[in-house]
C-alpha positions in Angstrom: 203.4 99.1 -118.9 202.2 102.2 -117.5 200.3 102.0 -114.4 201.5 98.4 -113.5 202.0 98.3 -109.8 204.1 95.0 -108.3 202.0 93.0 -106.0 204.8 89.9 -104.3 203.2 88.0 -101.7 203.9 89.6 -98.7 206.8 87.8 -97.2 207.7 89.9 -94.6 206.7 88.2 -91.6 208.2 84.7 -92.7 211.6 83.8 -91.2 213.7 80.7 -93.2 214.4 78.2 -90.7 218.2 77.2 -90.4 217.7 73.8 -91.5 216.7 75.4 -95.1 219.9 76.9 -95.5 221.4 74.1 -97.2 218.4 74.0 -99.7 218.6 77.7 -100.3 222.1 77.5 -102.0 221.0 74.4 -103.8 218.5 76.5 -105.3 220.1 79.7 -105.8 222.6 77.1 -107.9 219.6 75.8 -109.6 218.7 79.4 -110.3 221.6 80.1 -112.1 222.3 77.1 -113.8 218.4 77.3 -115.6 219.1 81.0 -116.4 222.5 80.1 -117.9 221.0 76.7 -119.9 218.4 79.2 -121.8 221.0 81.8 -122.4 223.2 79.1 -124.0 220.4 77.9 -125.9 219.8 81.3 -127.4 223.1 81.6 -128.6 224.8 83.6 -125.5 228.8 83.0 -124.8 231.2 84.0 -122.4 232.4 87.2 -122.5 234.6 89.3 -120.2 231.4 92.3 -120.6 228.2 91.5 -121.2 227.5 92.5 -125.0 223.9 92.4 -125.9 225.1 92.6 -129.3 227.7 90.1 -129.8 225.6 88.1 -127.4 228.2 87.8 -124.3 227.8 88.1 -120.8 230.3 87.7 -117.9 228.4 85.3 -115.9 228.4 82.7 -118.3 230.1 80.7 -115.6 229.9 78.1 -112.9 228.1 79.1 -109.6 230.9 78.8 -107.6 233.1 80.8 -110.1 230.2 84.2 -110.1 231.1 87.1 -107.8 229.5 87.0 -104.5 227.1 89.9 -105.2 225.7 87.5 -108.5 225.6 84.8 -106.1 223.7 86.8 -104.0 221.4 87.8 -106.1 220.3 84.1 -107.4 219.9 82.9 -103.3 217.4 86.2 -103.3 215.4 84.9 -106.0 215.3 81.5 -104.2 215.2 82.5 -100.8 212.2 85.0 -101.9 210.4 81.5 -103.3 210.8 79.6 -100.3 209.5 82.4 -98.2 206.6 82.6 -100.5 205.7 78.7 -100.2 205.8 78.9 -96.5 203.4 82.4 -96.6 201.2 80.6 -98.4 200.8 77.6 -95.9 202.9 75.0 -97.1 205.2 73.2 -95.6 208.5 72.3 -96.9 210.0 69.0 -95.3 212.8 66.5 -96.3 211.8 63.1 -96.9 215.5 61.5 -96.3 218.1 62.4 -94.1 
C-alpha cells in the first residue's frame, strides 16, 4: 500500500538473556513447523525449487534438515517476539526446571 510506513516495537535496547536461548530455538522450530502445517494444508509439497505454480517449495522439511540461513531466519522471527514481550514489560519465566 502506498505510503505504509513499518512501525516494530522498538527492540533495540533489549538484550535476550542466555537462559532464553534454549526457548529461542524451541520457537524458531515452532515457527517453522506452523508455517509448514499451513503450507501443507493449502496443498504445498516438497520440491527441490520452490514453484509457486506447481505448488513446491524446498523447505518443506524438518527443522533440523533447513539450511542454516532458513534456520536463521525462523530464530529472527522468534528472537524478534521475545524481545518484543520483554520491551513491553513482561516477563518471561519458567515455571519447572
Amino acid at each position: 500500500m502506498p505510503g505504509y510506513t513499518p512501525r516494530p516495537i522498538d527492540t533495540s535496547n533489549v538484550a535476550l538473556p542466555p537462559e532464553l536461548d534454549a526457548l529461542l530455538e524451541y520457537l524458531a522450530q515452532n515457527v517453522h513447523e506452523v508455517w509448514a502445517s499451513r503450507r501443507l494444508a493449502e496443498g504445498w509439497r516438497y520440491g527441490p525449487d520452490r514453484n509457486d505454480t506447481r505448488k513446491e517449495h524446498p523447505c518443506l522439511v524438518p527443522y533440523d534438515q533447513l539450511s542454516e540461513s532458513e534456520r536463521e531466519y525462523d530464530r529472527t522471527t522468534a528472537r524478534e517476539t521475545l524481545r518484543a514481550i520483554l520491551a513491553l514489560g513482561f516477563r518471561i519465566e519458567r515455571e519447572w526446571s
